[in-house]
C-alpha positions in Angstrom: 72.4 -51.5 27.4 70.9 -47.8 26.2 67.6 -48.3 24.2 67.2 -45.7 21.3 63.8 -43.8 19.8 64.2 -43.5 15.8 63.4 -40.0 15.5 63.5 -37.3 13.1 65.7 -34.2 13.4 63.4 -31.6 12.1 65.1 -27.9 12.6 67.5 -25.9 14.0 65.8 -24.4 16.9 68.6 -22.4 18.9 72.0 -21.0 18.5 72.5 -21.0 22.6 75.3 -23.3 23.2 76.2 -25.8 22.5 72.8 -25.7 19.9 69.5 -26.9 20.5 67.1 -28.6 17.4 63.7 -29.8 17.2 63.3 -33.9 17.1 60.3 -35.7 16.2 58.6 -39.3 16.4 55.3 -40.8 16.7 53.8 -43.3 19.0 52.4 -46.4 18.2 48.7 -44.8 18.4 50.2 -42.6 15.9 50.6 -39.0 18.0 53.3 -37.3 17.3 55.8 -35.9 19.7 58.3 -33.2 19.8 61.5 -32.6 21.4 63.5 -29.8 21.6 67.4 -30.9 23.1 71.0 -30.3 22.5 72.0 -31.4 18.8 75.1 -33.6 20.2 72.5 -35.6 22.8 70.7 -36.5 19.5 73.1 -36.9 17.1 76.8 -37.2 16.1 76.4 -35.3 13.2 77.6 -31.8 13.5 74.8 -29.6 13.0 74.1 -25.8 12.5 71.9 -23.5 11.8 72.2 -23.9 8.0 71.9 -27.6 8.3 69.4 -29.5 5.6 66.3 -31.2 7.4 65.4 -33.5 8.1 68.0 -35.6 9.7 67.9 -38.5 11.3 68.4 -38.7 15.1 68.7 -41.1 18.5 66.4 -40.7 21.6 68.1 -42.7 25.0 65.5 -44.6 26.6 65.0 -47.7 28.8 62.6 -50.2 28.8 59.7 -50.3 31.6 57.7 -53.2 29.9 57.0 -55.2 27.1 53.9 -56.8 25.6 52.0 -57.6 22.5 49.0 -55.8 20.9 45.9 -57.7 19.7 47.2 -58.3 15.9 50.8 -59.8 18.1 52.7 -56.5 17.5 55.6 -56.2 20.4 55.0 -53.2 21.9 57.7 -51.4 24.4 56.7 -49.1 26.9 59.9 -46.7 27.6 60.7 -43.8 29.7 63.1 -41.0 28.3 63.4 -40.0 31.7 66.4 -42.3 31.9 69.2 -42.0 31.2 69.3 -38.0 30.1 65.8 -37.0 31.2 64.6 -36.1 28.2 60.8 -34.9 27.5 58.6 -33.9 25.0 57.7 -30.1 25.1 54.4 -31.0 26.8 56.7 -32.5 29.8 55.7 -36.3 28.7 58.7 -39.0 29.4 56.6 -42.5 29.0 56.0 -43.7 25.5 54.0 -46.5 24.3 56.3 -47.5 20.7 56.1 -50.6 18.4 59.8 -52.6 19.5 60.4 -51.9 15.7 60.7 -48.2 16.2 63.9 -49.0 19.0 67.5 -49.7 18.2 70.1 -51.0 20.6 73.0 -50.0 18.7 73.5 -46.0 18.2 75.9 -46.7 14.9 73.2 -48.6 13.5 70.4 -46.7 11.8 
């Protein structure tokens, strides 16, 4: 079963086909991360250039791990590597996220 990042569709970053947008989300030590991917790997929602943002969008991840913080928060270690190879601009694909911030079901935001 495909794990999902809650994100944040923040802009329209490229007309190059099919169209490429900025996606956002934070970590659970609170650093933000940015994404830059095709719109339809993100979203269903068609989007353009003129699109209002923010917009709400799905990362595919798996689950490496799993474990609780000190204060019994689950927290999920993922990869983004798998299954689309996705990574932030910086080139990072392991993320450290509260389980909260995952979905299982992409129709269920």
């Amino acid at each position: 079963m495909t794990t999902y990042i809650r994100a944040e569709i923040t802009k329209w970053v490229s007309d190059a086909f099919p169209g490429f947008v900025e996606c956002q989300f934070a970590d659970r030590f609170g650093r933000e991360w940015v994404v830059v991917e095709k719109a339809s790997v993100l979203t269903d929602t068609e989007l353009q250039s003129d699109s209002r943002f923010p917009q709400p969008g799905l990362i595919a991840c798996e689950v490496v791990a799993r474990h609780h913080d000190d204060a019994g928060r689950e927290i999920t270690d993922i990869t983004t590597e798998i299954p689309w190879a996705i990574k932030a601009t910086d080139g990072t694909a392991r993320f450290q996220l509260y389980a909260e911030q995952l979905q299982t079901d992409p129709n269920n935001a």
